[in-house]
DOBATOR-329379 format. One record per residue (C-alpha): residue in one letter; x, y, z. Coordinates in nm, 2 decimals, padded with zeros to 4 digits, m for minus. Layout:
+------+--------+--------+--------+
| resn |     px |     py |     pz |
+------+--------+--------+--------+
|    A |      X |      Y |      Z |
...
+------+--------+--------+--------+
***
This chain:
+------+--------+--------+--------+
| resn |     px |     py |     pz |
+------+--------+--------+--------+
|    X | m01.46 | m03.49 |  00.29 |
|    X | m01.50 | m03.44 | m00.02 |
|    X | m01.63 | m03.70 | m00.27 |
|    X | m01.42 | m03.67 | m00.59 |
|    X | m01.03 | m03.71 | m00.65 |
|    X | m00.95 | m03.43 | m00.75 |
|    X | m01.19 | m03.23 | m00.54 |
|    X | m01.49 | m03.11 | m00.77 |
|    X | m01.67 | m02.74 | m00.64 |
|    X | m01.94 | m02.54 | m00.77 |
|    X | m01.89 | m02.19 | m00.77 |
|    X | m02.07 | m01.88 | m00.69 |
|    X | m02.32 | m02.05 | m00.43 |
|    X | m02.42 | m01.95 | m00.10 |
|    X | m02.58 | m02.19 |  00.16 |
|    X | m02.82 | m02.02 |  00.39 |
|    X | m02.82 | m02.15 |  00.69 |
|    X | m03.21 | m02.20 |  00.85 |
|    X | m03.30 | m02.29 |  00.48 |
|    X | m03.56 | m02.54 |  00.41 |
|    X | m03.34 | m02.89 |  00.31 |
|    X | m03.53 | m02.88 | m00.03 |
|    X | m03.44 | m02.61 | m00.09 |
|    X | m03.06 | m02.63 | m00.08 |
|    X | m03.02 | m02.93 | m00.23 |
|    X | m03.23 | m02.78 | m00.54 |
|    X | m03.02 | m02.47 | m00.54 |
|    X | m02.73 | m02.77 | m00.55 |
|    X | m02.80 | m02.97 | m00.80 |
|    X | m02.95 | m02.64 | m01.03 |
|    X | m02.61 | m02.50 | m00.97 |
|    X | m02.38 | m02.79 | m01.07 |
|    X | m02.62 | m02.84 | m01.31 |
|    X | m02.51 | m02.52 | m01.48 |
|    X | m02.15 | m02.57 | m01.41 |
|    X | m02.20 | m02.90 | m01.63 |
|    X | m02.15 | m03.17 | m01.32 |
|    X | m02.29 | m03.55 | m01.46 |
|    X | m02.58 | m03.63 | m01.34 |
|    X | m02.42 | m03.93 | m01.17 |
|    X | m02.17 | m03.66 | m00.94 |
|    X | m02.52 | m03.47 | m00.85 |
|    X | m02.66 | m03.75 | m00.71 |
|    X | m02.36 | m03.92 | m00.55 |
|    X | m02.33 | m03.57 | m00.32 |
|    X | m02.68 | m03.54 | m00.26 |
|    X | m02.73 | m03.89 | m00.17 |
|    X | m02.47 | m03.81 |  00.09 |
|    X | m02.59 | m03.47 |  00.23 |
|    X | m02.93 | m03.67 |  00.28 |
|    X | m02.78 | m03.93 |  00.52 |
|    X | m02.78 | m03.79 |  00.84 |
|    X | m02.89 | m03.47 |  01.00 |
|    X | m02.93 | m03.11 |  00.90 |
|    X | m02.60 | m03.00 |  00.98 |
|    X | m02.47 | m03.34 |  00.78 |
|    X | m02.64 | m03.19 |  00.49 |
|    X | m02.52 | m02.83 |  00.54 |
|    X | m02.15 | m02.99 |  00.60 |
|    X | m02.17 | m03.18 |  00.27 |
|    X | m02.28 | m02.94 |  00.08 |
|    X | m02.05 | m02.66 |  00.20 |
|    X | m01.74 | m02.92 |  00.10 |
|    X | m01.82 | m02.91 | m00.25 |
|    X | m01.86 | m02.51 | m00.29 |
|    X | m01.62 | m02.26 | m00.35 |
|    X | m01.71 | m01.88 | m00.35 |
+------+--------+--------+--------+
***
């Protein structure tokens, strides 16, 4: 689900799946960054995407991108 009301995407980014969880989560926060999310919204998703597994983090992050 994801965690704003209205939902709240970053654009244009592409999740590789196999990818080091760094990694994505740089390419995350670099890209909402960019797209002028708070620092506040950054942290609340990836604070998320870090709470469980791999695929938790690769399902997080894939809820708040839109190609």
């Amino acid at each position: 689900m994801n965690q704003f009301n209205p939902p709240k995407y970053v654009k244009g980014l592409h999740i590789k799946f196999g990818e080091n969880p760094f990694v994505l989560l740089a390419q995350f926060a670099f890209s909402a960054t960019r797209q002028m999310w708070t620092k506040e919204e950054i942290e609340l998703v990836i604070r998320m995407a870090k709470k469980g597994n791999y695929m938790n983090l690769i399902k997080i992050l894939k809820l708040h991108i839109k190609k």
